[in-house]
C-alpha positions as CSV (number, residue, x, y, z in Angstrom):
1,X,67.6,118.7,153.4
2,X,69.4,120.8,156.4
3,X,69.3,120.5,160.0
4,X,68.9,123.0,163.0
5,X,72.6,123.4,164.1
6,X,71.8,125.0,167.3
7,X,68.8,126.3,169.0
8,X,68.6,130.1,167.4
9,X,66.8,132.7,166.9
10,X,64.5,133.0,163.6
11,X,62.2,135.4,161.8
12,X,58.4,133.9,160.8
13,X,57.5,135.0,157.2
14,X,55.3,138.1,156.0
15,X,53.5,138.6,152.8
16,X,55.1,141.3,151.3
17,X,55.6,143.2,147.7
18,X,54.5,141.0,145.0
19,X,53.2,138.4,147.5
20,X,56.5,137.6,147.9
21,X,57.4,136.0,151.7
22,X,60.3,138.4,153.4
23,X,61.6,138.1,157.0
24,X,59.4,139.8,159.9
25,X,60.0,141.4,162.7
26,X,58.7,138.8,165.0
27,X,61.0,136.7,166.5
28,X,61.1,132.7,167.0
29,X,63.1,130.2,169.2
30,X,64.6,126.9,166.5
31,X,65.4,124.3,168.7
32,X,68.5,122.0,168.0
33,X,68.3,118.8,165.4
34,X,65.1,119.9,163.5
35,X,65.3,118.8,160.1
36,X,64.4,121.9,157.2
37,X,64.3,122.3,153.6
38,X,66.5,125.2,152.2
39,X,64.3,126.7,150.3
40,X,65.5,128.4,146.8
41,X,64.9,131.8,147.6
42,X,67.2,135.0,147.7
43,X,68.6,135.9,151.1
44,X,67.7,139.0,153.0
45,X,69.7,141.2,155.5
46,X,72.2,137.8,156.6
47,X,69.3,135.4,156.8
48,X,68.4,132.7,154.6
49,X,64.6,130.9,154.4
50,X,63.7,127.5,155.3
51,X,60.8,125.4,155.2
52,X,60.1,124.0,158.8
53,X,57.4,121.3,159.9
54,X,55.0,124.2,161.7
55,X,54.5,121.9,164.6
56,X,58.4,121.9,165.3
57,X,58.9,125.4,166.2
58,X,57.9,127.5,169.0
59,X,55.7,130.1,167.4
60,X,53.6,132.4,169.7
61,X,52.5,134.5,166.7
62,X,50.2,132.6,164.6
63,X,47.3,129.6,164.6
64,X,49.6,126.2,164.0
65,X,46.3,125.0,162.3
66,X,46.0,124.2,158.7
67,X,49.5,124.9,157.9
68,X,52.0,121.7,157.4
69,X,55.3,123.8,157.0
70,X,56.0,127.5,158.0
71,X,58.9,129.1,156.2
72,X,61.5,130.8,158.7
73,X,64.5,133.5,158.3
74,X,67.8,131.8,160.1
75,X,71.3,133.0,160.0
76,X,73.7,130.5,158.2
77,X,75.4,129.9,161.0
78,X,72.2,127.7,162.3
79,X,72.0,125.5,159.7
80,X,74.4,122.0,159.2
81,X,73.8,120.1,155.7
82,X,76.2,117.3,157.0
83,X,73.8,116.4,160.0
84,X,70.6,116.3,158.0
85,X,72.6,113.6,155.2
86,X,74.2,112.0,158.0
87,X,70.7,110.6,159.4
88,X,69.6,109.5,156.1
């Protein structure tokens, strides 16, 4: 588990070669303290994908129905390891 760092920007997923899910285009806002899960993916262009609860971020791109978790493109910089462990 990771944590939001700061409120950031972030990139929503697209299906892409292979069905693979690659940073997009469309731009998010992360707000501050939300918990993620790193997910085990290679990095892309200085972001790195995490799993998000869908509800939790501000997302004027697609339906929030139907989907528990969205994954997101963040920069490193946005994400603390220590805060997520330190609420445990």
């Amino acid at each position: 588990m990771c944590a939001i760092l700061k409120s950031c920007e972030a990139f929503l997923s697209e299906v892409g070669h292979k069905n693979f899910l690659y940073p997009s285009g469309k731009k998010i806002l992360i707000e501050k303290g939300i918990e993620a899960s790193r997910v085990s993916w290679v990095g892309m262009s200085g972001l790195i994908p995490v799993k998000v609860e869908t509800k939790r971020i501000f997302d004027l791109y697609q339906s929030r129905d139907y989907k528990r978790y969205s994954v997101v493109w963040v920069k490193k910089e946005c994400i603390d390891y220590e805060l997520a462990t330190s609420k445990l």
